[in-house]
C-alpha positions in Angstrom: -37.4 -45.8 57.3 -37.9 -48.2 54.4 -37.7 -46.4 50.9 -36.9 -43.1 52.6 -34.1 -40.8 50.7 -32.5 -37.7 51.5 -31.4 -36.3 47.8 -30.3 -32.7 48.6 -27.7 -33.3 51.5 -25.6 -30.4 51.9 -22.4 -31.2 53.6 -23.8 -29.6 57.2 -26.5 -31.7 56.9 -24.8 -35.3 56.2 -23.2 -33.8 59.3 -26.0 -33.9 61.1 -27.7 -37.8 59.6 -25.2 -40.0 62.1 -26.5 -37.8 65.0 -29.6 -37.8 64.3 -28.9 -41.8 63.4 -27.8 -42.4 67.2 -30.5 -40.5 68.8 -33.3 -42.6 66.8 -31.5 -46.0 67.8 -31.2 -44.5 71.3 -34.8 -43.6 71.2 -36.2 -46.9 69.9 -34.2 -49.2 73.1 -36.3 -46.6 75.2 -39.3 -47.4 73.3 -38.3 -51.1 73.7 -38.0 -51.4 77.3 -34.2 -51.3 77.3 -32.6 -48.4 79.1 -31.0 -45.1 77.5 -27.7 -43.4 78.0 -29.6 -39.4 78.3 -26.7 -37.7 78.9 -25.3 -39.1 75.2 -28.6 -38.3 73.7 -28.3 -34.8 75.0 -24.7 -33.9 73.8 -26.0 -35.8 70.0 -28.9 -33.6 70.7 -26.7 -30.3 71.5 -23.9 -31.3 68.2 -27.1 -31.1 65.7 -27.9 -27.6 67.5 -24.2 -26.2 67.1 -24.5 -27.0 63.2 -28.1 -25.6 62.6 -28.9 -23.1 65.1 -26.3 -20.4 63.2 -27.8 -21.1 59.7 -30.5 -18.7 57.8 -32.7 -20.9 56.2 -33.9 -22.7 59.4 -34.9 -18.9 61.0 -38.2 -19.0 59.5 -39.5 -22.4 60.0 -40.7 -24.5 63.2 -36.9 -25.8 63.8 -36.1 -24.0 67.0 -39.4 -24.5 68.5 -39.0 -28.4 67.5 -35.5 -28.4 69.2 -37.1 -27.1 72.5 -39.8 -29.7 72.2 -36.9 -32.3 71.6 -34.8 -31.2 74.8 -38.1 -30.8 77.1 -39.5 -34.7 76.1 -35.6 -35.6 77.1 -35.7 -34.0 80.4 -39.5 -35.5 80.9 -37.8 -39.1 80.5 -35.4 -38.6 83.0 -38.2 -38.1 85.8 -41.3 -40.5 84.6 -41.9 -44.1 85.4 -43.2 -44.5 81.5 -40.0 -44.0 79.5 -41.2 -47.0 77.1 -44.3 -44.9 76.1 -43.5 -41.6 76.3 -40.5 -42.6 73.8 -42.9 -44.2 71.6 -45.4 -41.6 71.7 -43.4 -38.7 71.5 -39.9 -39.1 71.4 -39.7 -40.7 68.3 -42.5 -39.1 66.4 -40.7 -35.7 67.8 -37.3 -36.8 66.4 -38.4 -37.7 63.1 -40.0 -34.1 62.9 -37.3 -32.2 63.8 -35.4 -33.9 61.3 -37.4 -33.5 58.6 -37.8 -29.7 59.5 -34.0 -29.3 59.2 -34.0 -31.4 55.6 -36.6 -30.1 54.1 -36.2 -25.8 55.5 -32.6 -26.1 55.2 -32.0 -28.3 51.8 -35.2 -28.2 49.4 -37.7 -25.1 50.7 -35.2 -22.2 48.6 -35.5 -24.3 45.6 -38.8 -24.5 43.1 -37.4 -27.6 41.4 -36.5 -29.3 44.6 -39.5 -28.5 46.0 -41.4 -30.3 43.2 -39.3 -33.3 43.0 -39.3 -33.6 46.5 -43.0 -33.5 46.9 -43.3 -35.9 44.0 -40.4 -38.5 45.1 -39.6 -38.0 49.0 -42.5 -36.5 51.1 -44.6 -40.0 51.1 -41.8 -42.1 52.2 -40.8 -39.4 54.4 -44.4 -39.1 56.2 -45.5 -42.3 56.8 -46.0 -44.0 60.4 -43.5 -45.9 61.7 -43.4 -46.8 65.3 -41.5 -50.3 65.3 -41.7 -50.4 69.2 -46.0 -50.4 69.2 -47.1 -53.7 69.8 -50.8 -52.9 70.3 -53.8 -52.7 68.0 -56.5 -50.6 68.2 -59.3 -50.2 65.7 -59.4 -45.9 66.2 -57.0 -43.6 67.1 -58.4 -40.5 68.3 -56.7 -37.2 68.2 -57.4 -34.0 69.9 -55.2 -31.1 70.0 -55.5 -28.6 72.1 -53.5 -25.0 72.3 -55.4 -23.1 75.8 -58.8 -22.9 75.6 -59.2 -25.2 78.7 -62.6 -24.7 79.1 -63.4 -25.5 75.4 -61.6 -28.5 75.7 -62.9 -29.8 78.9 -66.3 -30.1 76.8 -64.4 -31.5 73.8 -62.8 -34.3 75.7 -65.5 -35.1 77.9 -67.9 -35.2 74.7 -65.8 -37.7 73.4 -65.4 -39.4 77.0 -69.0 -39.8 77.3 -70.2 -40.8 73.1 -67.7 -43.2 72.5 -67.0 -46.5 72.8 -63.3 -46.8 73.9 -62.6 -50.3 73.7 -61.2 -50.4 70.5 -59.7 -47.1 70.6 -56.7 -45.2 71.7 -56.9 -41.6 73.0 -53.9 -39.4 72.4 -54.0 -36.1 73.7 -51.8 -33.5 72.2 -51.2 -30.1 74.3 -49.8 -27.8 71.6 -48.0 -25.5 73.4 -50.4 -24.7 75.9 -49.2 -21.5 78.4 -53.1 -22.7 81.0 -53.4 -25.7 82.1 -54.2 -27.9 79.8 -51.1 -30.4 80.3 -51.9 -31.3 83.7 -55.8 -31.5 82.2 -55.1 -33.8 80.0 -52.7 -36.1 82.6 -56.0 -36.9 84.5 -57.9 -38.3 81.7 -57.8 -42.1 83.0 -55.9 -44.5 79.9 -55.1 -41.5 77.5 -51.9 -41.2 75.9 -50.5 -37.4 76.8 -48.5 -35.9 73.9 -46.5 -32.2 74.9 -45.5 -29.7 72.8 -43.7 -26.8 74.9 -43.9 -24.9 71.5 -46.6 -24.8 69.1 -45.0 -25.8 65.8 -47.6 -25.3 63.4 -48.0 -28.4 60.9 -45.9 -30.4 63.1 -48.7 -31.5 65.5 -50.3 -33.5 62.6 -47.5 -35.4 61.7 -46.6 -36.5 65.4 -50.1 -37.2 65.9 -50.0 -40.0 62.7 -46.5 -41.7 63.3 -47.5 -41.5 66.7 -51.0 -43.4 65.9 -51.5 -47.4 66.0 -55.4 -47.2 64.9 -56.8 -48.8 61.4 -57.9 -45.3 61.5 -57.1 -41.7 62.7 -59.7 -39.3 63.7 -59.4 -36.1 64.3 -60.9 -33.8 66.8 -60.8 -30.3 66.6 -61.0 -28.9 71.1 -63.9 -26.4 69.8 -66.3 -29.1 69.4 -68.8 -31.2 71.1 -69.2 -34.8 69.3 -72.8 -36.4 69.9 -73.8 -39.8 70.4 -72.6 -42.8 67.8 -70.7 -40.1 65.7 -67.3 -42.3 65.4 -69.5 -45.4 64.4 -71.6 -43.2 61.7 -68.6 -42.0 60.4 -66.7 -45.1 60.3 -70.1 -46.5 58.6 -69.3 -44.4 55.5 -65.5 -45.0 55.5 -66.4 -48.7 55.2 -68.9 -48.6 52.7 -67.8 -46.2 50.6 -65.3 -47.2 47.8 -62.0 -45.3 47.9 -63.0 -43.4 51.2 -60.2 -41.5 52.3 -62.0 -39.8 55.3 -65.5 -38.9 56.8 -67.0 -35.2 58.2 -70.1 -34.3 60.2 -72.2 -31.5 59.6 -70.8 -28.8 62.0 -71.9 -25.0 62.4 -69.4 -22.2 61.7 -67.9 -24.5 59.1 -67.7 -23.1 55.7 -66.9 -24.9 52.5 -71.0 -25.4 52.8 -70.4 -28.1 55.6 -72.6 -26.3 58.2 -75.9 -25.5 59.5 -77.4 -23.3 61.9 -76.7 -24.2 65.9 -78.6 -26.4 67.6 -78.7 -24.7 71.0 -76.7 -27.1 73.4 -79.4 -27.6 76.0 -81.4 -29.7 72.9 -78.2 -30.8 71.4 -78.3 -34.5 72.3 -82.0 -35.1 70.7 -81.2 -33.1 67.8 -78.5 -35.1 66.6 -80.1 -38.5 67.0 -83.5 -36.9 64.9 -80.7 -35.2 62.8 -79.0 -39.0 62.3 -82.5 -41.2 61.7 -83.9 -38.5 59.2 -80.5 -38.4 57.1 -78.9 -41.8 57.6 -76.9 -42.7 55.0 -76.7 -39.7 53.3 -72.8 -38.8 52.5 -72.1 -36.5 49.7 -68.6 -37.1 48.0 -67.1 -33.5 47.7 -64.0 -32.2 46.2 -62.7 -30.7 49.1 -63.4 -31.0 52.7 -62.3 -28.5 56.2 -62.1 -31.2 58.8 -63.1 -29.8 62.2 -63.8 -33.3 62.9 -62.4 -36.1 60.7 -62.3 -39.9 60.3 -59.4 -40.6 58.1 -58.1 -44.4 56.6 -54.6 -44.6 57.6 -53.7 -47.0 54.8 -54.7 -44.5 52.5 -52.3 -41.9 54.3 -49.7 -44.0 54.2 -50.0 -43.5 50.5 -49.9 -40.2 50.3 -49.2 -38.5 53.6 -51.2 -36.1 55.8 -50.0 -32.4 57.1 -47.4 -30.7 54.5 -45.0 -28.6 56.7 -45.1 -26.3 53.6 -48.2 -24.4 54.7 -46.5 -23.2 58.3 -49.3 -21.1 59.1 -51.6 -24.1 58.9 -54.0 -21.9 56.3 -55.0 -24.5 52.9 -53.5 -27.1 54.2 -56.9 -28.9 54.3 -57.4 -27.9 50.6 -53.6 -29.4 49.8 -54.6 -32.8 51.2 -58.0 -32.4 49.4 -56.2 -32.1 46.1 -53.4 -35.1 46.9 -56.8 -37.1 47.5 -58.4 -36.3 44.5 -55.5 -37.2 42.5 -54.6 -40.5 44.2 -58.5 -41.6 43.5 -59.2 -41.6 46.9 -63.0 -39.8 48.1 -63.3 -37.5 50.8 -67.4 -37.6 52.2 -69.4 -35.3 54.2 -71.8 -37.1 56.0 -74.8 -34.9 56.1 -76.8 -37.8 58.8 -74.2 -36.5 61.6 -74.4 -33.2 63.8 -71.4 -32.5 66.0 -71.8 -29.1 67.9 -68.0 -26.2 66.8 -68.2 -22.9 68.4 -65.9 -21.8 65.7 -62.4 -21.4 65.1 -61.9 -20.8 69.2 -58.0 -21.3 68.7 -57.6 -21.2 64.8 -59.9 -18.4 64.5 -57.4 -16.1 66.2 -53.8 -17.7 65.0 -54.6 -18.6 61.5 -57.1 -15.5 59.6 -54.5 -13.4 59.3 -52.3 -15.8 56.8 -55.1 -16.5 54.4 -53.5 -14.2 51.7 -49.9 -15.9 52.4 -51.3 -19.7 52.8 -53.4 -19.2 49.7 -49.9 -18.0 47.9 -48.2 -21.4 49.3 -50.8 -23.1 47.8 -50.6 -21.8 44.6 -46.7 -22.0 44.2 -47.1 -25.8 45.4 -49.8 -27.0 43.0 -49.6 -23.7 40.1 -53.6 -23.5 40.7 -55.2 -21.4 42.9 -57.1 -23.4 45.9 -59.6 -21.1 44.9 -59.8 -21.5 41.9 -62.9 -22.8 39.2 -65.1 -26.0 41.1 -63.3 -25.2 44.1 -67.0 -25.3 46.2 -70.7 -26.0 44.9 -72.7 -23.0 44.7 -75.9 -23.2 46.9 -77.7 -21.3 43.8 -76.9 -24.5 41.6 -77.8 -26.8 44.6 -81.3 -25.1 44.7 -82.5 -25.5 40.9 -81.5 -29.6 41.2 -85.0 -30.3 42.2 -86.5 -28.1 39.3 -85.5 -31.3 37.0 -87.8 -34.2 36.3 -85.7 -37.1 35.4 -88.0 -40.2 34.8 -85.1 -42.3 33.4 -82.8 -44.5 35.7 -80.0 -44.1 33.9 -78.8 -41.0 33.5 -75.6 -39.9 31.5 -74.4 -36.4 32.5 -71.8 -34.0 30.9 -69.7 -31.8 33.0 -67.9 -28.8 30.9 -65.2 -26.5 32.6 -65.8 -26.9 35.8 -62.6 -27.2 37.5 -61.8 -28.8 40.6 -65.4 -30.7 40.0 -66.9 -29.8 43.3 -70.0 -29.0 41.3 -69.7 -32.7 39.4 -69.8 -34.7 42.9 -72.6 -32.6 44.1 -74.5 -33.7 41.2 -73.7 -36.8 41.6 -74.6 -36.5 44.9 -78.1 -36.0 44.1 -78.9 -38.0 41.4 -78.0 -41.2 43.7 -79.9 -39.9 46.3 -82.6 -40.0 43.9 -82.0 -43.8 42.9 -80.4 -43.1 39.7 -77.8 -45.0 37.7 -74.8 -42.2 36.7 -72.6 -42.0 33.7 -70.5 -39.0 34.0 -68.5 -37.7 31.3 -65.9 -34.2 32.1 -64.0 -32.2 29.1 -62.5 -28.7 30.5 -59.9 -26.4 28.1 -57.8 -26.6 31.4 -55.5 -30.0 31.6 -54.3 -28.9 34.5 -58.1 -30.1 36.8 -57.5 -33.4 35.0 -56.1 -35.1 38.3 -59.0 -34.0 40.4 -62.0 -35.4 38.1 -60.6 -38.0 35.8 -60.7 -40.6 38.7 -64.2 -40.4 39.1 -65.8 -40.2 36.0 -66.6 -42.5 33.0 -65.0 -40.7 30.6 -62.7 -37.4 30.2 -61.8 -35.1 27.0 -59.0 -32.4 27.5 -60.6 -29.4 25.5 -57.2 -28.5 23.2 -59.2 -27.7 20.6 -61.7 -25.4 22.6 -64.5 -26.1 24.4 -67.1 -25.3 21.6 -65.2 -27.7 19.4 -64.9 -30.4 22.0 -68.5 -30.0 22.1 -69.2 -31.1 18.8 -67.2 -34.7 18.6 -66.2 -35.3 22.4 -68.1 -39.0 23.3 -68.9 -39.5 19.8 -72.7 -39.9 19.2 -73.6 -39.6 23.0 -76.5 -37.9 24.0 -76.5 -36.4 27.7 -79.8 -36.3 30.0 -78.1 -33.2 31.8 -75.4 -31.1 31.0 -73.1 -28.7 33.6 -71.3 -25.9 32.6 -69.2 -23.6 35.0 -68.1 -21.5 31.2 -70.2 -19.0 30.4 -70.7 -17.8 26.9 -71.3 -20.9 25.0 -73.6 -21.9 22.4 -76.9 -23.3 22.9 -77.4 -24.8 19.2 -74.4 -26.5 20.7 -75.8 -27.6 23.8 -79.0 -28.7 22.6 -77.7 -31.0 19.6 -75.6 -33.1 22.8 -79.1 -33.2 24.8 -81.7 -35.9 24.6 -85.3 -34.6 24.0 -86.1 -32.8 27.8 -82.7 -33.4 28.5 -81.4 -30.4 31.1 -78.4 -27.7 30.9 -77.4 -26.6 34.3 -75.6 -23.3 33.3 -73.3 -20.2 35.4 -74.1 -16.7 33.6 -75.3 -18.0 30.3 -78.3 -17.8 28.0 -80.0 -20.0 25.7 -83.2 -18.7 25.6 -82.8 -18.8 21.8 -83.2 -22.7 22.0 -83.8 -23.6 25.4 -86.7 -23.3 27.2 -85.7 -21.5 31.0 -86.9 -23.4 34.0 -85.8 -21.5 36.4 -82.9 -19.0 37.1 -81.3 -18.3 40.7 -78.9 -15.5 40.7 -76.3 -16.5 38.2 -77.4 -19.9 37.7 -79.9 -21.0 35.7 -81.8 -24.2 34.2 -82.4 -24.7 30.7 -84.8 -27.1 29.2 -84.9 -28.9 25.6 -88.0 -29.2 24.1 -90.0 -32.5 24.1 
């Protein structure tokens, strides 16, 4: 691939770059058309096993799960009409996994500074699609993976099958490493592209699915949902409207990251959404971090930044690490509260992923030094509830977040305001340098708080007066406060008290709403 560079070769894995070398080229004549040589593919195939299979490092990652993925898609080409496609769809996408599992287990995973450099100078080049031999061009690619559950994903596909229009989209079908009968499922849906995994390999299945992808955009649907009429041309709505959009929820139930609602019971589910769509259309809140059951994603955009981090094997915050790389490439992630999609919940992750929160949190944290959890990382629904407690008559409103981390809280506010027609001047300053990345891109002005917060308060914006103010840091001063307000200007507060020099509008739990005199 263009760009691409393997800095940490070992001498056992430049061993293994010609093989791998000849099984790509071999690959992409298959892809082409052109016959391949199998039995030379195989014994490549079986050298690159000799050298890894005895080594440590690769005993904890997806590499001999991959290798068994890579053997069975071999043997599948030796008995199927389709060699072109199923080497484009799965051959080569499964190659460039398995070699990237080797690289980055076996080279970089033992080493924090490799790790670093590696994430900040190879893992973009190293994840972007590339499928030379794909020649046609569809507007959507749609993705749904599936791990057993065939019943679930009957509903899922069929959903889909039924809701959207096809004709400018491409259905690949992934069977994760399905022990029902899901596989042969999947092989009877009429023009869908069938993608096997004999072993489920965590992470993997995300990066297959993109290099594997020839849509202007990816969208990816979890096989515990139900999607409902026009939900991939709402969602794409928002992508194309919305400056920077990196990708597009629905409301969902048994979602949390406050994405959900209560159920709609499935009997009414069809009227629901469409009333749900025409009472809410348009409404998309920019948020700092979004848990895509369902998600619209711009592929351009991942090309610049790549999707699923093989880091975060048990496939725990690896929504929250792409959140973060979007935040701090500029790009917006939207949850488009004017679409219901039906998710019983977790069916297949539910069981497989709750007990790695602890350890994918960790990864997290190690990757990135904060903790996905960490200050802003979600809006409280206390703070969303004292919003309409303000009375803004102006149109232009310039707002001032303090401390408040990852900024979920700031979008949410912006959020409403333009919901409420007005004109937004946002201003951040936090102690912490480290949330820089994730709210500098999206505000009109940012003031890193060396000096202390109640300091910063005091000079930060020059002479600006703020019509609102949010603060996430308890503690501070109101005679502060109230010198950077405007008369009836607002302070939005977490476990603080001004009462001293505010007036209180209303108070919710630990949240309250503070009001300068006219």
């Amino acid at each position: 691939m263009e760009g691409m560079t393997f800095r940490w070769q070992t001498d056992w894995f430049q061993d293994c770059m010609p093989l791998f070398s000849c099984l790509l080229e071999g690959a992409e004549r298959i892809a082409a058309g052109n016959a391949g040589d199998f039995g030379k593919m195989g014994d490549w195939l079986g050298q690159i096993a000799e050298i890894c299979d005895p080594l440590e490092e690769l005993k904890n990652c997806h590499y001999a799960g991959q290798m068994k993925n890579v053997r069975a898609v071999l043997l599948d080409l030796t008995q199927t009409d389709q060699k072109a496609e199923l080497a484009s769809y799965t051959l080569l996408p499964f190659l460039w996994e398995l070699r990237e599992e080797i690289y980055f287990w076996g080279c970089v995973a033992e080493d924090g500074g490799k790790r670093k450099a590696y994430w900040q100078e190879e893992f973009v080049s190293h994840h972007r699609r590339v499928n030379p031999r794909r020649i046609e061009q569809k507007k959507v690619t749609i993705f749904i993976p599936a791990c057993n559950h065939l019943d679930y994903t009957k509903q899922c596909v069929e959903s889909v099958l039924r809701h959207t229009d096809l004709r400018e989209c491409e259905l690949l079908l992934l069977d994760h490493g399905s022990r029902d009968e899901t596989a042969a499922y999947f092989h009877t849906i009429p023009n869908a592209k069938v993608i096997r995994f004999r072993e489920n390999v965590g992470m993997l299945m995300f990066s297959v699915a993109f290099r594997a992808c020839c849509g202007r955009y990816l969208a990816f649907v979890s096989n515990d949902t139900i999607v409902t009429e026009g939900w991939l041309s709402h969602l794409l709505d928002c992508l194309e409207r919305e400056e920077n959009a990196l990708s597009a929820t629905p409301v969902t139930p048994f979602t949390s990251n406050c994405q959900g609602i209560a159920p709609c019971p499935l009997e009414g589910l069809e009227d629901f959404a469409k009333e749900f769509y025409e009472k809410r259309k348009g409404n998309w809140h920019h948020r700092a971090r979004i848990m895509p059951v369902i998600g619209v994603y711009d592929v351009e955009k991942l090309d610049k930044m790549g999707f699923g981090d093989r880091w975060f094997q048990t496939m725990e915050f690896w929504d929250d690490d792409v959140s973060l790389r979007a935040r701090r490439k500029g790009f917006r992630q939207f949850l488009c509260t004017d679409v219901y999609c039906h998710h019983f919940g977790s069916v297949t992750g539910g069981v497989a992923w709750g007990h790695t929160l602890a350890a994918g949190r960790e990864l997290f944290l190690q990757k990135h030094g904060v903790d996905a959890w960490g200050q802003g990382f979600c809006r409280s629904e206390d703070m969303m509830a004292l919003l309409p407690e303000m009375e803004l008559p102006e149109t232009s409103i310039s707002f001032l977040a303090v401390d408040c981390g990852f900024g979920d809280s700031i979008f949410e506010v912006q959020n409403y305001l333009k919901e409420q027609g007005k004109q937004v001047q946002t201003y951040a300053l936090s102690e912490a340098e480290g949330y820089r990345g994730d709210v500098f891109p999206f505000v009109q002005g940012w003031h890193t708080a060396v000096e202390g917060t109640a300091a910063a308060l005091t000079n930060a914006f020059a002479e600006r007066r703020f019509s609102l103010i949010l603060t996430e840091k308890g503690g501070l001063s109101g005679e502060i406060l109230a010198e950077r307000l405007v008369s009836g200007g607002y302070v939005l507060a977490m476990d603080s008290d001004f009462s001293s020099v505010l007036s209180l509008r209303k108070k919710r739990n630990h949240w309250s709403l503070w009001q300068k005199p006219i």
